[in-house]
C-alpha positions as CSV (number, residue, x, y, z in Angstrom):
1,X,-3.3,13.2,-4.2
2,X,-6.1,11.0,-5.6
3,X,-7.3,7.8,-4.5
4,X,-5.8,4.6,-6.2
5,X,-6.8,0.9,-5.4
6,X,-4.3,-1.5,-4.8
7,X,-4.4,-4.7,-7.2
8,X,-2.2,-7.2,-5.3
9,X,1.3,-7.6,-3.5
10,X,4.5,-7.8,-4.9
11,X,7.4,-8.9,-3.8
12,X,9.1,-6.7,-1.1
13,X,5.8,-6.5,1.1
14,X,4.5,-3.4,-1.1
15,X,0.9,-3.2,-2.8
16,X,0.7,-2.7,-6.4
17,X,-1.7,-0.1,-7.9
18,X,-1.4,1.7,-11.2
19,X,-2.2,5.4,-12.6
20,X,-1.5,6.7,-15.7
21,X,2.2,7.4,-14.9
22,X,2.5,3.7,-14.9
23,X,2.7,1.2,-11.7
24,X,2.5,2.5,-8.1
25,X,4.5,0.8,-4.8
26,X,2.8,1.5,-2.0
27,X,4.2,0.1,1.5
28,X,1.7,-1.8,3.6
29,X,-1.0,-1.3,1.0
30,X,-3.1,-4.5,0.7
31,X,-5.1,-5.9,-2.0
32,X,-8.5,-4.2,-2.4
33,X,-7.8,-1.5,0.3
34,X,-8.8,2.5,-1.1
35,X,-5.5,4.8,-0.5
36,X,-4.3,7.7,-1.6
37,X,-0.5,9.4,-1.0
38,X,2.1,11.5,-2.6
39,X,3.9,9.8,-5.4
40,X,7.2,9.7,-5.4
41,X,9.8,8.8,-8.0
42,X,12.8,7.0,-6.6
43,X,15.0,4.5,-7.8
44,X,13.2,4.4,-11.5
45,X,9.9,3.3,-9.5
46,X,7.3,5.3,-8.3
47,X,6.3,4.9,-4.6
48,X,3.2,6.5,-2.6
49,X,4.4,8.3,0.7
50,X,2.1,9.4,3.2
51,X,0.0,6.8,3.1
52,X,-3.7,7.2,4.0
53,X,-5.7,4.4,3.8
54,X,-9.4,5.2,2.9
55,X,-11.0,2.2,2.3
56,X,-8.8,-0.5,4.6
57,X,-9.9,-4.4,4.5
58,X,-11.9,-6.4,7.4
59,X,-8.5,-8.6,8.2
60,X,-6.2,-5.3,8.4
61,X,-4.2,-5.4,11.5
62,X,-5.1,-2.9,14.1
63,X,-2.3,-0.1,15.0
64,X,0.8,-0.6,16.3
65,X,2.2,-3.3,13.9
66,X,4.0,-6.1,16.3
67,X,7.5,-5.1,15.6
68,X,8.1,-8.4,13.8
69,X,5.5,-7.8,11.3
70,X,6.2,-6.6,7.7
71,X,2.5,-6.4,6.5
72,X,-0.2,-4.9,8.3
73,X,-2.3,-8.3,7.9
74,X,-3.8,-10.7,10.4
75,X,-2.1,-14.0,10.0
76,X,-4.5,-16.8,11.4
């Protein structure tokens, strides 16, 4: 598992980030945050699982999500 940087959201609520196995999904990842998982091929997409979030952003929301919410961002 190496660290990967996520570039920007996509539709569906996940974070984009590429390797050189093409484009990464990663769920709850937000745009400039540090992470690293296990990828996962699924669907003809790859997807990170086990999320870990190394380097997260100032406006991350704090754990547990509201059950509402489907990013892990602080709407103001």
């Amino acid at each position: 598992m190496r660290a990967l940087t996520v570039e920007k959201l996509v539709p569906g609520g996940y974070g984009l980030a590429r390797t050189e196995e093409g484009a990464v999904l990663v769920r709850g990842g937000l745009p400039g945050e540090v992470v690293r998982g296990r990828p996962v091929r699924r669907r003809g997409a790859l997807f990170l699982e086990e999320v870990e979030v190394l380097s997260p952003r100032p406006d991350r929301y704090p754990h547990p999500l509201p059950p509402t919410a489907d990013l892990p961002l602080v709407y103001e």
